[in-house]
ZAMARGU-4260 file (C-alpha; in steps of 0.2 Angstrom, whole numbers, plus 5000, padded with zeros to 4 digits):
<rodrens>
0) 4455/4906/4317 | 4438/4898/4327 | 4422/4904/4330 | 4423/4910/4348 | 4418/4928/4351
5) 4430/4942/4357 | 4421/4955/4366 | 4432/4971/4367 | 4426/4986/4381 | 4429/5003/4377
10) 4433/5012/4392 | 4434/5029/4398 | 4451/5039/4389 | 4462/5050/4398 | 4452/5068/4398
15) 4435/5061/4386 | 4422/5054/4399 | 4411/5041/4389 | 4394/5036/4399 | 4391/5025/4388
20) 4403/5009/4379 | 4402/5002/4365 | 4402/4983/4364 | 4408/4974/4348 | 4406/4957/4343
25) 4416/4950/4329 | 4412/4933/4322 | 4429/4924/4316 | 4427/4913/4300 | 4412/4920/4289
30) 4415/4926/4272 | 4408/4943/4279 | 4413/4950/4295 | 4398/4954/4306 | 4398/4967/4319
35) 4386/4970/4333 | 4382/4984/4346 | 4379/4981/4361 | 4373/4994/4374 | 4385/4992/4390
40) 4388/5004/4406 | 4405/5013/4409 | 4413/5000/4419 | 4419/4985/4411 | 4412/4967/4417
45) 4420/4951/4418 | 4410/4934/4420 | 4419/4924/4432 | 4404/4911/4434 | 4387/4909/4430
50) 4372/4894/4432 | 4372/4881/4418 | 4394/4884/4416 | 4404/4867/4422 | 4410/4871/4441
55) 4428/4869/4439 | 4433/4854/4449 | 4416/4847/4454 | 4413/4829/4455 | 4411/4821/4439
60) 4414/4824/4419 | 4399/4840/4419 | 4394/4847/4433 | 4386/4865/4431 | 4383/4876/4443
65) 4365/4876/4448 | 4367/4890/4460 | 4378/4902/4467 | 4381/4914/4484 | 4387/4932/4485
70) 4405/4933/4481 | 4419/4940/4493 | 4436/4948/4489 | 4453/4951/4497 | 4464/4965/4497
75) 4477/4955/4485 | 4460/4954/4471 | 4457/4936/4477 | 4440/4928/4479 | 4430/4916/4488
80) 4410/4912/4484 | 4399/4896/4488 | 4390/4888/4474 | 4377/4871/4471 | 4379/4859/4458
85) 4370/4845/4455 | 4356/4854/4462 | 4361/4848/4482 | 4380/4849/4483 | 4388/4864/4489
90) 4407/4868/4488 | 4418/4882/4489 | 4428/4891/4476 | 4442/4900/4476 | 4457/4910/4472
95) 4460/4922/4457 | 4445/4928/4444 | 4457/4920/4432 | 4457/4902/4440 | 4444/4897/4453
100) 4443/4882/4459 | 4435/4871/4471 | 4445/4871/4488 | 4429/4862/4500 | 4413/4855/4498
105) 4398/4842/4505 | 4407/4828/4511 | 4426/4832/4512 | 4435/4822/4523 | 4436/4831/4542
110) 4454/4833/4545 | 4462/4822/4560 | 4445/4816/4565 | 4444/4801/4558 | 4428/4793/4549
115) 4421/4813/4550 | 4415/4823/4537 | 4410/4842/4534 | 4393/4846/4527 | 4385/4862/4526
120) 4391/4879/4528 | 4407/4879/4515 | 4394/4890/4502 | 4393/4904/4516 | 4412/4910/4518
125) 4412/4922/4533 | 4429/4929/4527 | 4446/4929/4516 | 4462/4937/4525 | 4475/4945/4512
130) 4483/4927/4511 | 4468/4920/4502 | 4462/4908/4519 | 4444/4909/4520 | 4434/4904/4535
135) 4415/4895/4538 | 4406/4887/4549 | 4402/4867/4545 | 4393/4853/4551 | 4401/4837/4558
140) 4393/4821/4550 | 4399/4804/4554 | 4400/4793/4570 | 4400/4800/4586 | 4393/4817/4583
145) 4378/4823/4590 | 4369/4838/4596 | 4386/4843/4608 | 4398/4838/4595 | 4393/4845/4578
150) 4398/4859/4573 | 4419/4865/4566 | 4427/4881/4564 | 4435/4881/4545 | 4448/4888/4538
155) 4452/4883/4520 | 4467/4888/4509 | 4480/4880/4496 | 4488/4869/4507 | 4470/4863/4514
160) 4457/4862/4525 | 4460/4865/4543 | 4448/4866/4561 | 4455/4877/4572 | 4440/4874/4584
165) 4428/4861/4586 | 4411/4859/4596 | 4414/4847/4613 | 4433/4851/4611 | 4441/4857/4628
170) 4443/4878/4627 | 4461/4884/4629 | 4465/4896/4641 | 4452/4889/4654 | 4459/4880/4669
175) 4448/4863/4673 | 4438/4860/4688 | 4441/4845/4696 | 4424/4839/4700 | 4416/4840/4683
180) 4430/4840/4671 | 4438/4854/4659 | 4426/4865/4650 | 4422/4861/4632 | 4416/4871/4616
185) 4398/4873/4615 | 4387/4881/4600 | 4399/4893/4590 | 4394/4910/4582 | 4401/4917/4566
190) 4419/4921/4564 | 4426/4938/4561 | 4441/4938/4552 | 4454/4952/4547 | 4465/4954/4532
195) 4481/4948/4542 | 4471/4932/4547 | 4466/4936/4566 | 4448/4930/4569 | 4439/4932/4584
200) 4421/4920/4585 | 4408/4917/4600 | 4406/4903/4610 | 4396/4896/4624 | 4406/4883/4637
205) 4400/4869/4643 | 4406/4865/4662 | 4413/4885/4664 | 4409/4888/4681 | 4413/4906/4685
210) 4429/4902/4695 | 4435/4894/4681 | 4432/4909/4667 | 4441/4923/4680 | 4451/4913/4695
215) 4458/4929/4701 | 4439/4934/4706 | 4429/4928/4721 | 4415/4919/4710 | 4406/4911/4726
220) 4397/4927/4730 | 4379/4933/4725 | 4386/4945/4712 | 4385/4929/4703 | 4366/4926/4701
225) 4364/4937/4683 | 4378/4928/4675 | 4373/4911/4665 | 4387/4902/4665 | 4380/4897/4645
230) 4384/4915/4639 | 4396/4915/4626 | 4413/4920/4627 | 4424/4926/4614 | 4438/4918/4608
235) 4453/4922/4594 | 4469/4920/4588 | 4485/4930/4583 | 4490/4927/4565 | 4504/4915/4575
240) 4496/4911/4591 | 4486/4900/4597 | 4467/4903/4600 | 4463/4910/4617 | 4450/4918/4626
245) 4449/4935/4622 | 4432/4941/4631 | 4428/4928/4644 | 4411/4929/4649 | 4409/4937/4667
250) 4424/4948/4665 | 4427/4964/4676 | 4422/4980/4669 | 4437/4994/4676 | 4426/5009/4674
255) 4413/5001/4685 | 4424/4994/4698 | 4410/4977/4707 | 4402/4975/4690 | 4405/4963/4677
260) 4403/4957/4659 | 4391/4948/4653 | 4391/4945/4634 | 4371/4938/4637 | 4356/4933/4626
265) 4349/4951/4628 | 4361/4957/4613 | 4356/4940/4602 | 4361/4922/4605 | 4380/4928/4598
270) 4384/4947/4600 | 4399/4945/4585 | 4411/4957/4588 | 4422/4970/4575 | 4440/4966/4572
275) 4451/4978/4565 | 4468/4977/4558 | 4478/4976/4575 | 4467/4964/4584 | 4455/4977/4593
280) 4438/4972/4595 | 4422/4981/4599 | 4407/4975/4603 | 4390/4978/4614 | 4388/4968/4631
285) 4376/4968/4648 | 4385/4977/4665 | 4380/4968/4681 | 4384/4968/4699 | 4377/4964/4716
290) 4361/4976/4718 | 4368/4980/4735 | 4381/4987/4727 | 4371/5003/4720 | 4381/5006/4706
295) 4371/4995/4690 | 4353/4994/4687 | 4342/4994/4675 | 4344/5009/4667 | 4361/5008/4665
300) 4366/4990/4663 | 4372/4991/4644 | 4385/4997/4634 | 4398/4999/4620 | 4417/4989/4623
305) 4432/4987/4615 | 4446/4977/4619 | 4464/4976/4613 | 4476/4961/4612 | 4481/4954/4626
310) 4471/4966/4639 | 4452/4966/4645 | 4436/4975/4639 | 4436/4994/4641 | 4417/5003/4643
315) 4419/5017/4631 | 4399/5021/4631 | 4387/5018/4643 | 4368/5016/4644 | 4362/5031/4655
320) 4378/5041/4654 | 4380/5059/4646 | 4380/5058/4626 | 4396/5071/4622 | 4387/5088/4617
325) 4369/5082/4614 | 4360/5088/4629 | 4354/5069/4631 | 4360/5050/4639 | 4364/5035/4628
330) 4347/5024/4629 | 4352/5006/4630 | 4364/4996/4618 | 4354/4980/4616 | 4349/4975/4598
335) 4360/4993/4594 | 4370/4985/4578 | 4388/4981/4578 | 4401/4994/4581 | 4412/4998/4567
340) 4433/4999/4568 | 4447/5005/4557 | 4463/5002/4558 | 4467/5017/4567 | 4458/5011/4581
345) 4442/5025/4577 | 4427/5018/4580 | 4406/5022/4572 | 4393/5017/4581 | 4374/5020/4582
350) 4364/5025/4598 | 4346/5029/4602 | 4346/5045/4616 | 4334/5049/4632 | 4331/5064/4643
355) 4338/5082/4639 | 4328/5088/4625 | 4324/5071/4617 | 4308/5068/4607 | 4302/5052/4596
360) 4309/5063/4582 | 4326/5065/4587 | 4331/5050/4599 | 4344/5041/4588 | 4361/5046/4584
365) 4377/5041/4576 | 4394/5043/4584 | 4411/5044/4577 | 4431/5043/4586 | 4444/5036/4595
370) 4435/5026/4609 | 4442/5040/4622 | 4436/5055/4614 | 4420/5052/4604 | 4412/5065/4594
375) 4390/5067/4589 | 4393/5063/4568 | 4375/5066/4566 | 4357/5063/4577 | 4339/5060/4572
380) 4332/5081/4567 | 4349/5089/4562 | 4348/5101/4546 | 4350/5086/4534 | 4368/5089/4524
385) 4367/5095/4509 | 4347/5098/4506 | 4343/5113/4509 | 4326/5114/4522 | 4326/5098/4527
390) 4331/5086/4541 | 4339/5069/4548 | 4323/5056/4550 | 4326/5041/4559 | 4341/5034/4557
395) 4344/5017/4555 | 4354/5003/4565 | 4370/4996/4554 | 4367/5010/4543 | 4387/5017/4545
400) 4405/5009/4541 | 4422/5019/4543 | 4437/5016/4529 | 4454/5016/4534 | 4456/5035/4531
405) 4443/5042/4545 | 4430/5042/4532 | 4412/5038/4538 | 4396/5033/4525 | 4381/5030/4531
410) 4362/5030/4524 | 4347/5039/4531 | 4328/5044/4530 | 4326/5061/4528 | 4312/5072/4531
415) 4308/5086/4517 | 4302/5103/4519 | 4285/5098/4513 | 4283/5084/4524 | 4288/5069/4511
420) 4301/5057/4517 | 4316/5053/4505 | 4333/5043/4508 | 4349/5049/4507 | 4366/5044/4508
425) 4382/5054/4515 | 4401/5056/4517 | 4412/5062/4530 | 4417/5067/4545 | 4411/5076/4561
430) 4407/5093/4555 | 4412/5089/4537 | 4396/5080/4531 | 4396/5077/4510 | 4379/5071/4500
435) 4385/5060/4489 | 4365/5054/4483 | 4348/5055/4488 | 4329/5048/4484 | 4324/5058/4470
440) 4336/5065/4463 | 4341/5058/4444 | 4356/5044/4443 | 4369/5051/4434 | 4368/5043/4415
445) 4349/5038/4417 | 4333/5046/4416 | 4328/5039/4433 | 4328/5042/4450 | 4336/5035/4467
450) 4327/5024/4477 | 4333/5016/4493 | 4353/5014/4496 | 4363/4999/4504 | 4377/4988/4504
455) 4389/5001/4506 | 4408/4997/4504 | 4424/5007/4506 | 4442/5008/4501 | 4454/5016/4509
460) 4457/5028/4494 | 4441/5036/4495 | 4431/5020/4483 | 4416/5019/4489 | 4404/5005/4480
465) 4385/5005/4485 | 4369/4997/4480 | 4354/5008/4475 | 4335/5007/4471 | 4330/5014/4454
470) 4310/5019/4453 | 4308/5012/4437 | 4322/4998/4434 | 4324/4993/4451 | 4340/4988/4458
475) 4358/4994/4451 | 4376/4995/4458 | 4387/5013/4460 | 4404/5020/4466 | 4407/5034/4469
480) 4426/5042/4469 | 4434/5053/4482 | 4430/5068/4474 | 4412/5062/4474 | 4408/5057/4456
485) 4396/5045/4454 | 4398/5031/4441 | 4384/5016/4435 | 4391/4999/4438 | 4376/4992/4432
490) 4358/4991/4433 | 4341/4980/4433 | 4337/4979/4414 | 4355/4981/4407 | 4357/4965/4394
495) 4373/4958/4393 | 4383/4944/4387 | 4388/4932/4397 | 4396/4919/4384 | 4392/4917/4365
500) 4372/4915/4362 | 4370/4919/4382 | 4365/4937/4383 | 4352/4940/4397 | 4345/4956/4406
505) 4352/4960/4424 | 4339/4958/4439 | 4344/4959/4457 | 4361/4962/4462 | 4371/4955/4480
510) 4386/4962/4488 | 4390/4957/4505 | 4382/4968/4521 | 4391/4982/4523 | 4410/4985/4528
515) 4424/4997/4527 | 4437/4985/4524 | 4445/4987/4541 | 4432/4980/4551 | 4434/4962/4550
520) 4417/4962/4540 | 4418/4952/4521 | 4419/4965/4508 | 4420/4962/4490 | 4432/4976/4487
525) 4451/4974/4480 | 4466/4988/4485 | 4468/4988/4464 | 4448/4995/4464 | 4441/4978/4456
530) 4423/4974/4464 | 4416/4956/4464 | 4395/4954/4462 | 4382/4942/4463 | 4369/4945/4448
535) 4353/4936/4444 | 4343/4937/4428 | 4328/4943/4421 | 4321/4924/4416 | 4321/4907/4424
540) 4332/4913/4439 | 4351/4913/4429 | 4366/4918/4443 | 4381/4926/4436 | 4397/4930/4449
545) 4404/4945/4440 | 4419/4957/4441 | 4418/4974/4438 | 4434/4984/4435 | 4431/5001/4444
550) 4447/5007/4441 | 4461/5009/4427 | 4461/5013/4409 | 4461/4998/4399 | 4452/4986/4389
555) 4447/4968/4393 | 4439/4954/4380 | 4434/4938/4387 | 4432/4924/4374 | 4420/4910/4378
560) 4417/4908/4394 | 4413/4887/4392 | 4429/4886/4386 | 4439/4897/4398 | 4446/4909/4384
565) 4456/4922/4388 | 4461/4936/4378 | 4466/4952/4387 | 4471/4970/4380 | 4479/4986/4388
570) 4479/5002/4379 | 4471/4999/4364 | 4486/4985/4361 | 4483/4964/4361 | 4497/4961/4375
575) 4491/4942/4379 | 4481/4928/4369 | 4478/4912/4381 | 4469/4896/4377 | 4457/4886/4387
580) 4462/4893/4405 | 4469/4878/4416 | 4463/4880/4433 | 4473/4874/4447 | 4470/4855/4451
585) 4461/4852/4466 | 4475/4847/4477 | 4482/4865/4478 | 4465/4868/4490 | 4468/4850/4497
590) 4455/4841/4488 | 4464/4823/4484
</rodrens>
């Protein structure tokens, strides 16, 4: 027998609720076995990487990591993170918790552009469908490239590294112009990417005159005078077709027959839209049209769209219109966050409201339903859910998601009885609003109280993983089940082991923004309820990526994580003992 620790979790047992594990350390190979207690929360942890362990793959005989970025996870329980060795080179890994391995990095060959390399941008992932792609952004190096021709749309998976869109490259979909020549890429945004591997990115267009983007239109009229022709368009594909324009820049706007769209720099440089399951997207943009034509001005020249495959954008909410049931108008969508999608099609979005009965104190709002038919979830002075005498404050932009189920979460201030402010965080549906935490009140299995909350993620089930502030402590992670039980993943000050002789006390914590799984936003969620994490350490800055099993009865031991040992256990029974774990070689991510 060697010397390599086996950590064995405890976990929670069929009707006996355990808030705390127990941790034990048996040391193989001394006259007199030794056994240590560790205190650990009641969710079991799994070190997938951390600072100072080898990369696996990296350049070279040792190559530790030196840093790491927040993790992302699949559906199917498959990750991608970004992470620095050698101080200056960043890479991608991938694939199962059980065997990353590096699938891009600094200087990988560019594929079909010859002499090109990609630097930059394969540490930030903007997303992993269900088949395990992941897609960045990168930087072209190399001859030829300059300030037009340097950036690549990625996409990275086991057969390799492809570039389905490249800066200076001609735009599908967008007949030439004989005079100047066909339009070309120019400055990309961020890709948003679904599970079944649509994505949908923004992009300006260099030589796009207006005839070009909408041929069917007159574009030699004044109308034309508000549109920059360097407003991006968007662009995607279908998980087997190829990319296209899917909102072109200047586009007609049916429910305001003359005006147009205009996705402009009023909403940010690149307005990224949501993208849900089916392909829909939804997203905020500017409404123009010739001002003898009466029908836009200033007050009502914004608003909310969605668009589905293969058809144009629809105006489902419109600056200066009637805000359903709120005796006020929608204020002005630009800067208003991103509008959240499902699966089902049901959109969340935040709005600020004027006229009616509006005050400073009650002029934003959140909104929930089907594009057709939305419904007030909850507005700025409402009776706050769940706390008696108080009220909605201000609620924040970006602060809601929808799951696949209909389920909205969302975080707000609150204004107490006694004039205090708190936080608070909800559930629900319209008319059907759950607390499931607020400021103040005492974390379940602590002796502290709730600060701040974030990061929120959803499941379809009714999973919900959140980071929270803790007054004393300071950050910590939480889910919280569909019957609303509230469960400590773990929190600033918790020690534990990493690998043998590497036990440190948890710090900060980082999950990606927040999404409801559906919205073509990263998560860090699995459909099996495991949760990926980024963690730094209490002293000289150690990252961990972690795992936490939020879900299952059972118990895990990992051995040392230097050596890659193995050992896993299910109902109290050993079922599998494995040696050094053998990562797959880099060819399966195309790395030759």
């Amino acid at each position: 027998m060697n010397e390599n620790n086996v950590l064995i979790r405890l976990r929670c047992v069929h009707t006996i609720h355990l808030k705390r594990l127990i941790v034990l350390t048996y040391l193989f190979g001394v006259a007199e076995p030794e056994w240590r207690t560790f205190a650990a929360e009641s969710v079991a942890l799994k070190t997938i990487a951390f600072t100072g362990f080898d990369a696996p793959n990296a350049p070279g005989t040792q190559s530790p990591f030196t840093g790491l970025v927040t993790p992302i996870m699949n559906s199917a329980g498959q990750i991608a993170f970004g992470g620095t060795v050698n101080s200056s080179e960043q890479g991608l890994w991938m694939g199962l918790p059980s065997g990353i391995t590096l699938c891009a990095s600094d200087g990988f060959p560019a594929p079909t552009l010859a002499s090109l390399t990609l630097a930059g941008g394969a540490s930030n992932p903007h997303g992993l469908d269900n088949s395990g792609r992941a897609y960045y952004q990168a930087i072209l190096t190399g001859p030829g490239v300059n300030a037009d021709r340097n950036q690549a749309q990625v996409t990275v998976d086991q057969s390799g590294v492809g570039i389905p869109a490249l800066e200076g490259e001609v735009v599908p979909g967008i007949p030439p112009r004989i005079d100047i020549g066909p339009p070309l890429y120019r400055q990309f945004g961020a890709m948003t990417v679904n599970g079944s591997g649509w994505f949908v990115f923004p992009s300006s267009v260099d030589r796009a005159p207006m005839d070009a983007l909408n041929p069917a239109e007159d574009r030699n009229d004044s109308s034309d005078s508000r549109i920059n022709a360097g407003d991006p368009s968007l662009f995607g594909n279908t998980p087997t077709g190829p990319i296209a324009p899917r909102v072109s820049n200047g586009a007609p706007v049916p429910q305001v027959p003359g005006a147009r769209l205009t996705l402009s720099s009023a909403f940010g440089r690149f307005n990224v839209p949501s993208l849900n399951g089916k392909g829909t997207l939804a997203f905020a943009g500017e409404i123009i049209a010739h001002p003898s034509l009466g029908i836009v001005d200033p007050s009502n020249d914004t608003g909310l769209f969605y668009a589905h495959v293969n058809s144009g954008p629809q105006l489902f909410a419109r600056e200066g219109s009637p805000a359903p049931g709120a005796n006020a108008d929608f204020d002005h969508f630009r800067f208003a966050g991103i509008p959240r999608l499902n699966d089902r099609g049901e959109i969340v979005f935040w709005a600020a409201l004027r006229g009616g009965n509006v005050t400073e104190h009650n002029n934003t709002s959140l909104w929930f339903g089907e594009p057709s038919s939305v419904n007030l979830l909850i507005r700025e002075g409402d009776p706050a859910p769940g706390m008696a005498g108080a009220t909605t404050g201000e609620i924040p932009m970006n602060s809601a998601v929808v799951g696949g189920d209909g389920t909205v979460v969302f975080s707000s201030s609150v204004r107490l009885p006694d004039g205090s402010t708190a936080e608070a965080l909800w559930r629900g549906r319209p008319g059907h609003l759950v607390l499931i935490a607020r400021s103040g009140q005492t974390a379940p299995g602590t002796t502290e109280e709730f600060g701040a909350f974030g990061n929120i993620l959803i499941k379809t089930r009714g999973l919900i993983a959140f980071k929270a502030g803790l007054r004393i402590s300071g950050e910590s992670l939480w889910q919280c089940d569909a019957s609303g039980s509230l469960t400590l993943i773990a929190r600033a000050g918790h020690t534990v082991m990493l690998a043998e002789g590497v036990s440190r006390a948890f710090r900060f914590f980082n999950l990606p923004s927040s999404s409801g799984g559906e919205d073509g936003f990263p998560t860090a969620l699995s459909d099996d309820d495991q949760l990926v994490f980024l963690a730094t350490f209490a002293g000289q800055g150690l990252q961990a990526v972690m795992q936490a099993d939020l879900g299952g009865l059972r118990i895990l031991s990992i051995g040392r994580v230097a050596e890659g040992i193995r050992i896993e256990w299910n109902e109290l029974s050993r079922t599998e003992v494995s040696g050094p774990a053998r990562h797959r070689s880099g060819e399966a991510c195309g790395l030759h």
